[in-house]
C-alpha positions in Angstrom: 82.0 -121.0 -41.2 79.6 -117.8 -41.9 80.2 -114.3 -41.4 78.1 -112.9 -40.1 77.4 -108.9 -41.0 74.6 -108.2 -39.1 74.2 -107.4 -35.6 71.8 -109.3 -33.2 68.8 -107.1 -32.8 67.9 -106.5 -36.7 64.2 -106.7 -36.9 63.5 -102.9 -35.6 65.3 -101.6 -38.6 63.3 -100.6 -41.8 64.0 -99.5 -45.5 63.2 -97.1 -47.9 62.8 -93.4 -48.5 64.2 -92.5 -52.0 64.6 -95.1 -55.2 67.9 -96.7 -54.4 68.5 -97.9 -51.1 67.8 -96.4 -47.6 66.7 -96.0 -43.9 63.2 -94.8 -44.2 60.1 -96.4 -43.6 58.7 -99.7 -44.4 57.7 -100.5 -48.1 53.5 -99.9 -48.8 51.8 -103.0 -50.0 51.2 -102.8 -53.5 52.9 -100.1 -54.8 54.1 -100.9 -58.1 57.1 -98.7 -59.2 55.4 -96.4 -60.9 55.6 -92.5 -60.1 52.8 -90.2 -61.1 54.2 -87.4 -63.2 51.4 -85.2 -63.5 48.7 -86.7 -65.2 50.4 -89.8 -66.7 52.3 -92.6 -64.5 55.9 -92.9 -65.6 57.8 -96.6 -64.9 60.6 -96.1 -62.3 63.8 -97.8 -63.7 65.2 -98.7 -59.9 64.4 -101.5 -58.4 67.0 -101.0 -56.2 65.0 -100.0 -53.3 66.4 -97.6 -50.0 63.7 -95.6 -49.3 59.8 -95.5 -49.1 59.9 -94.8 -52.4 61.9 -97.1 -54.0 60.7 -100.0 -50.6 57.7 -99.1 -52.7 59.2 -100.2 -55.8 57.5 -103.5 -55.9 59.1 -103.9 -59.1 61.2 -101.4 -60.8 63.0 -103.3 -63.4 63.5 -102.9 -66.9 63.1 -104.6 -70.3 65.1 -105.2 -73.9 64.9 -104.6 -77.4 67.7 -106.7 -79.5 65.3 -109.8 -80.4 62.6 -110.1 -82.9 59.7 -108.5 -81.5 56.8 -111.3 -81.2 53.5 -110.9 -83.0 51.4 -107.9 -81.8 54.6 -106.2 -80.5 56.3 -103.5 -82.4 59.3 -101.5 -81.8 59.0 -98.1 -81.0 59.3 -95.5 -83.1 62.8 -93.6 -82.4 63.8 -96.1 -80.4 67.7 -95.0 -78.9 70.2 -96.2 -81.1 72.9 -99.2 -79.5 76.3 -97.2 -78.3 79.2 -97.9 -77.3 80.5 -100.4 -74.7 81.2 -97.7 -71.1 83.6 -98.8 -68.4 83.8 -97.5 -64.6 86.4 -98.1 -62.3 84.0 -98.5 -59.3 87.2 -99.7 -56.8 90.1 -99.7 -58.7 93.0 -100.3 -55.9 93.7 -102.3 -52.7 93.2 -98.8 -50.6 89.5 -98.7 -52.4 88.3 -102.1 -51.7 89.5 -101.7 -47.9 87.5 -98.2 -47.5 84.4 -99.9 -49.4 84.4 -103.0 -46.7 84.9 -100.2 -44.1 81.9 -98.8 -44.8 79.3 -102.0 -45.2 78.8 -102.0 -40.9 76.8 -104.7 -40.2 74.5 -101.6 -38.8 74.3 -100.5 -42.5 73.6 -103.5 -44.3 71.1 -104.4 -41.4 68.9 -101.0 -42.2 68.4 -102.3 -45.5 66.5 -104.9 -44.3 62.9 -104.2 -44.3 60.4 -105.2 -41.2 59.5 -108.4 -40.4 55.8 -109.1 -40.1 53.2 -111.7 -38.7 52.0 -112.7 -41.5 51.6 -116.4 -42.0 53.7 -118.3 -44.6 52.4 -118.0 -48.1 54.3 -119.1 -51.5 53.1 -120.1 -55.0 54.7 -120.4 -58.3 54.5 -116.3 -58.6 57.0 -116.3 -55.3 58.4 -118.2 -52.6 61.8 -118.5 -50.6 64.3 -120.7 -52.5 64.5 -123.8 -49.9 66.4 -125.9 -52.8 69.7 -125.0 -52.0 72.6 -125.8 -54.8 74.3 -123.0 -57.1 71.8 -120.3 -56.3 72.8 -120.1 -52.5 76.2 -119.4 -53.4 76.2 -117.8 -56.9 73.4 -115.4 -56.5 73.8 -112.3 -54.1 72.7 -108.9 -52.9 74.4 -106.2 -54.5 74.7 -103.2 -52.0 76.1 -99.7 -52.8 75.0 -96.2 -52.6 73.1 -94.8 -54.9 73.0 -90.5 -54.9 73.9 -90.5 -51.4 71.3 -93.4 -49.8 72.2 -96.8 -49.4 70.6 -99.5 -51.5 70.8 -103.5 -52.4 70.1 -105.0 -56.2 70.4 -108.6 -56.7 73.5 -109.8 -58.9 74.9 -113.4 -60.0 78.1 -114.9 -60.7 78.5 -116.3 -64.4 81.0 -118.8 -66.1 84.1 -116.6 -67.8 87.2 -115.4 -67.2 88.6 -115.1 -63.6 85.4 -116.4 -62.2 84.9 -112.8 -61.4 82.2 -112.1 -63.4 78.5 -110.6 -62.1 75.8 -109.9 -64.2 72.7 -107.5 -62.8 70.9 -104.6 -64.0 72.2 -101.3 -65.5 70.5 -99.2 -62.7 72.5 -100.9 -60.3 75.5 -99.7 -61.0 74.2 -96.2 -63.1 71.3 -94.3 -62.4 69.8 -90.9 -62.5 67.8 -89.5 -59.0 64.1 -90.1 -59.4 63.7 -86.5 -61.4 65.5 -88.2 -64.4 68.4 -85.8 -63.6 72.3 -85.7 -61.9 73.1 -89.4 -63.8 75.9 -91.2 -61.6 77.4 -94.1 -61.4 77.0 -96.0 -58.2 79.6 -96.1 -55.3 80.5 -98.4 -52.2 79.6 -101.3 -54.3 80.0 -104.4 -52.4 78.6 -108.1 -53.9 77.3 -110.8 -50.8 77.1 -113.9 -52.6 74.5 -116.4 -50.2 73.7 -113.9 -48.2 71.1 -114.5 -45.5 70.1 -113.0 -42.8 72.7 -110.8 -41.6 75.5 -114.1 -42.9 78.3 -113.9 -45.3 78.8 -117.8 -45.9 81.5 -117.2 -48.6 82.9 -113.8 -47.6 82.3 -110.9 -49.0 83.9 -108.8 -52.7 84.3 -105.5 -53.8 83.0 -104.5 -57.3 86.0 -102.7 -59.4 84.5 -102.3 -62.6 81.3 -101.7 -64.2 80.4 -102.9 -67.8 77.4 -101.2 -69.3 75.9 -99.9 -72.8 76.3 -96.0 -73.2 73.4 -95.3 -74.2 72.3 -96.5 -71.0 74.1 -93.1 -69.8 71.4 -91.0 -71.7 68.2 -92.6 -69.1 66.3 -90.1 -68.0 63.7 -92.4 -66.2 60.6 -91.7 -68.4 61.3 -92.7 -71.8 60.6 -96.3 -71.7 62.5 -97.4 -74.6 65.8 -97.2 -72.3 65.1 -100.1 -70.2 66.1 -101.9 -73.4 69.6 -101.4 -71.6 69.4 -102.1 -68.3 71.5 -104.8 -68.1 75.1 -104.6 -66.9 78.2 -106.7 -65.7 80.1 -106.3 -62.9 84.0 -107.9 -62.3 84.8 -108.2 -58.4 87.9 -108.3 -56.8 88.6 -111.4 -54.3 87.5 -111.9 -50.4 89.7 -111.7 -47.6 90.6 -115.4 -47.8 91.6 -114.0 -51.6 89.7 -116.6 -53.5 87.6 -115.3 -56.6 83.5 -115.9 -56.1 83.9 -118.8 -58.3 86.6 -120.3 -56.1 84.7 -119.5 -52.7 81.2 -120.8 -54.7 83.0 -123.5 -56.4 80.6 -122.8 -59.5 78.8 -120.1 -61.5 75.8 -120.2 -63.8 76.0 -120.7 -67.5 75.2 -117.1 -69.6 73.3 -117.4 -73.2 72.2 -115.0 -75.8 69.4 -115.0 -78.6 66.8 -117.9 -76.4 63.6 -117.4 -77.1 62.3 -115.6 -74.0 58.9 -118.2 -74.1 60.7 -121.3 -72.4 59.8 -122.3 -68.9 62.2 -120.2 -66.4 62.9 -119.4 -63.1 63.4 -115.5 -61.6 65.6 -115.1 -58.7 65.7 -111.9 -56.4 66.3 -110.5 -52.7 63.5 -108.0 -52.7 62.5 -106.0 -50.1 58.9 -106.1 -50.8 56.1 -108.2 -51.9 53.3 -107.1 -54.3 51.0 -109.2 -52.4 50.3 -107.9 -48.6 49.6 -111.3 -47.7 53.2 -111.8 -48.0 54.8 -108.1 -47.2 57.2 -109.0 -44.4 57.8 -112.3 -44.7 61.8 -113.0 -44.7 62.1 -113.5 -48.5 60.7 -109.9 -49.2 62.2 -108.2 -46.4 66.5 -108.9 -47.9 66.6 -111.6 -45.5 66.4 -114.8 -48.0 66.6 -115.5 -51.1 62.9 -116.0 -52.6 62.1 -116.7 -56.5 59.3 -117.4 -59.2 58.7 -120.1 -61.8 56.8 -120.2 -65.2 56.4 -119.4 -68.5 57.5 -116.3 -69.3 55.4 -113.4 -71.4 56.6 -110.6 -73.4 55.4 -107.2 -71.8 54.7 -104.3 -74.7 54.0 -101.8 -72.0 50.5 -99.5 -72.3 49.4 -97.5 -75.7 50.7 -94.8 -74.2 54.1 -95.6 -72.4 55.0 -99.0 -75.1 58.3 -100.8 -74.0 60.9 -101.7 -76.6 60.4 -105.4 -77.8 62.3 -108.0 -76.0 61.2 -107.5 -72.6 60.5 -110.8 -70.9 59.5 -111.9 -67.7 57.0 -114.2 -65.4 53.9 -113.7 -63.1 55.8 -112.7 -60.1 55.6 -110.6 -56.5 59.1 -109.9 -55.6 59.4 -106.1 -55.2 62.1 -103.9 -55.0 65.7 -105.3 -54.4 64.9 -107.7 -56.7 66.3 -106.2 -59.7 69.4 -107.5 -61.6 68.4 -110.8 -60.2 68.6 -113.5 -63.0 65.8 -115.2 -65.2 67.2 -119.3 -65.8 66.4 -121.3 -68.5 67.5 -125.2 -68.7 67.2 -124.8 -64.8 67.5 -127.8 -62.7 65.9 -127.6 -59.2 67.6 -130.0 -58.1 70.8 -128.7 -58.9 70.3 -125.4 -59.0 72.2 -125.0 -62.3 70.8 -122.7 -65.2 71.4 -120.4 -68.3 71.0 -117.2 -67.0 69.1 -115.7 -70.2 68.1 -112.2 -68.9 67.7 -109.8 -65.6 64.6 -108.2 -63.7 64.5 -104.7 -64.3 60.7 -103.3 -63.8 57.2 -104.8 -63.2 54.1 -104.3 -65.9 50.8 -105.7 -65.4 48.8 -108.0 -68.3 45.7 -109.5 -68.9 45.1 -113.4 -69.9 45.4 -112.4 -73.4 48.7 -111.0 -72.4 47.7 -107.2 -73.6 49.0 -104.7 -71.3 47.0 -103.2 -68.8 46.1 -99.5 -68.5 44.8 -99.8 -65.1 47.2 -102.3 -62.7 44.0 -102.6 -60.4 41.6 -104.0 -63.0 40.4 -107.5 -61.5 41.5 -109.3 -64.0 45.4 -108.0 -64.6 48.5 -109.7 -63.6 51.8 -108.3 -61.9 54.9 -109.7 -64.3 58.3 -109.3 -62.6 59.9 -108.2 -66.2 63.6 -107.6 -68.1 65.8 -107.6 -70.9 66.2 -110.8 -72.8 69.9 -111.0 -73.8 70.8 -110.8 -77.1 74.4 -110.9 -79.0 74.3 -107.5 -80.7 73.0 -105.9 -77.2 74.8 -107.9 -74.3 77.3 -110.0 -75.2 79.7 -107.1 -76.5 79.2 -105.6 -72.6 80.1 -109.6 -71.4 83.5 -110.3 -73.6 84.6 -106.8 -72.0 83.9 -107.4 -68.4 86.2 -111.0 -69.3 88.8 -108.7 -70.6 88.8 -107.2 -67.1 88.5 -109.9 -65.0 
């Protein structure tokens, strides 16, 4: 039987304020995660989404650097250097994991769901709610936690290894910085939903104890662009109050690869709390409700001449917004199943044109929003994978 976390009358209740999670008011249409600094617009790393800000986060996701950068698409120069593997106790005791619960009310995790509207159903390969059911309505989840003192969701899935208490998601889920680039902390109250929808917790709900991310991931100071090359992070829960592991309630997990080439046909999974597209703002899949995802072939984003991303950053024509990030891209995914490789994470949007060069200006006519992340890579993410088994 579902839990249900949310209380009857959810639908007054917006999002927003600040990047990471909150109460504020609804997400604007369009907005693409990017916060103008001055005279130049700067990528905002968190897709997490609490307040009108970050609701306006239509994409704040991130991208990676380990692979061989594709033709046309050079590393930067001075690119951060790999460091060391950095571990967080998020919930490390039986006292921490009750107080965490404690605190996710249904009245909380209901204020981070955005209005519903009256727009009329609309999907297309560049996003629509997942009505396929299989392994993504029980391995995929909202993450929620608190992020600098405002509430917030990500999107995380459960992976094969270990205890079957592995997550993966993005870095800024579980570390960021406030919006200034300043006062980096790690996340807190973190609390994985796996299936959630609409207010129900079908398999129950865990408690994240540890956080595995890269180090250098520490130094982010939300401008420089060639961080998002680590954003990407693991997360080991603890069990539900029935005391089964999320692989035992699921009663699967998705399969984890490194080095794919990021150009085979995928699928990008997300509980975002916007839509790029106002024909689809407030529809349930970009309010938190449901689970909505995109299909395609993926592109490799270089970022503008003047703000270039690290190489490696892959991801498809897509509208999910904010709340989306750490959500999985899938290759060798079977709709039918709902079975994949999980091969990388959202992280941040970028726009291109057909030829695939990076826009300067997201409004140009003929420019494209790509949902974009990480590609995973053995020298990058599997060292941050084998230690999150260790802790399982």
């Amino acid at each position: 039987m579902s839990k249900s976390i949310t209380p009857p009358d959810t639908r007054a209740h917006g999002g927003g304020g600040r990047s990471g999670g909150g109460r504020g008011p609804a997400p604007v249409a369009g907005w693409d995660g990017r916060e103008k600094r001055g005279s130049r617009h700067v990528p905002v790393r968190r897709v997490a989404f609490a307040a009108a800000v970050v609701a306006l986060l239509t994409g704040a996701l991130a991208p990676s650097a380990g692979a061989a950068p594709a033709p046309g698409i050079a590393r930067a120069a001075g690119s951060p250097s790999d460091g060391t593997v950095a571990v967080h106790a998020m919930a490390s005791t039986a006292q921490d994991e009750s107080r965490v619960r404690a605190y996710w009310s249904p009245e909380r995790i209901a204020a981070l769901s955005t209005p519903l509207s009256d727009n009329p159903p609309k999907g297309g390969v560049d996003g629509a709610p997942w009505k396929g059911g299989g392994a993504p309505t029980t391995t995929m989840g909202r993450l929620f936690f608190t992020d600098h003192g405002e509430d917030a969701s990500c999107t995380a899935t459960l992976v094969r290894g270990g205890k079957g208490s592995t997550l993966v998601t993005a870095a800024h889920c579980v570390n960021n910085t406030n919006l200034a680039g300043e006062d980096n902390q790690w996340q807190s109250n973190a609390l994985f939903i796996p299936g959630y929808r609409d207010g129900q917790a079908p398999l129950g709900t865990f408690v994240v104890r540890w956080a595995v991310l890269n180090s250098t991931w520490l130094k982010n100071d939300q401008t420089d662009a060639r961080f998002s090359a680590y954003d990407q992070a693991f997360a080991v829960v603890g069990r539900n109050a029935r005391g089964q592991s999320v692989a035992e309630a699921a009663g699967t997990a998705q399969d984890i690869a490194f080095d794919v080439p990021g150009d085979r046909t995928a699928y990008q999974f997300g509980y975002p709390r916007a839509a790029s597209d106002a024909a689809r703002e407030g529809l349930p899949e970009y309010t938190g409700r449901a689970l909505a995802h995109c299909q395609g072939t993926p592109r490799q984003y270089a970022g503008p001449q003047d703000h270039p991303e690290p190489a490696g950053e892959w991801g498809l024509a897509c509208v999910m917004g904010g709340g989306a990030s750490g959500g999985p891209r899938l290759g060798d995914f079977s709709p039918t199943t709902g079975h994949g490789t999980v091969i990388g994470v959202n992280t941040h949007s970028g726009h291109m044109d057909p030829k695939g060069t990076a826009c300067d200006d997201a409004d140009q006519p003929a420019c494209t929003r790509y949902l974009v992340g990480p590609q995973f890579t053995t020298a990058r993410t599997k060292p941050l994978y084998d230690r999150a088994q260790q802790l399982s």
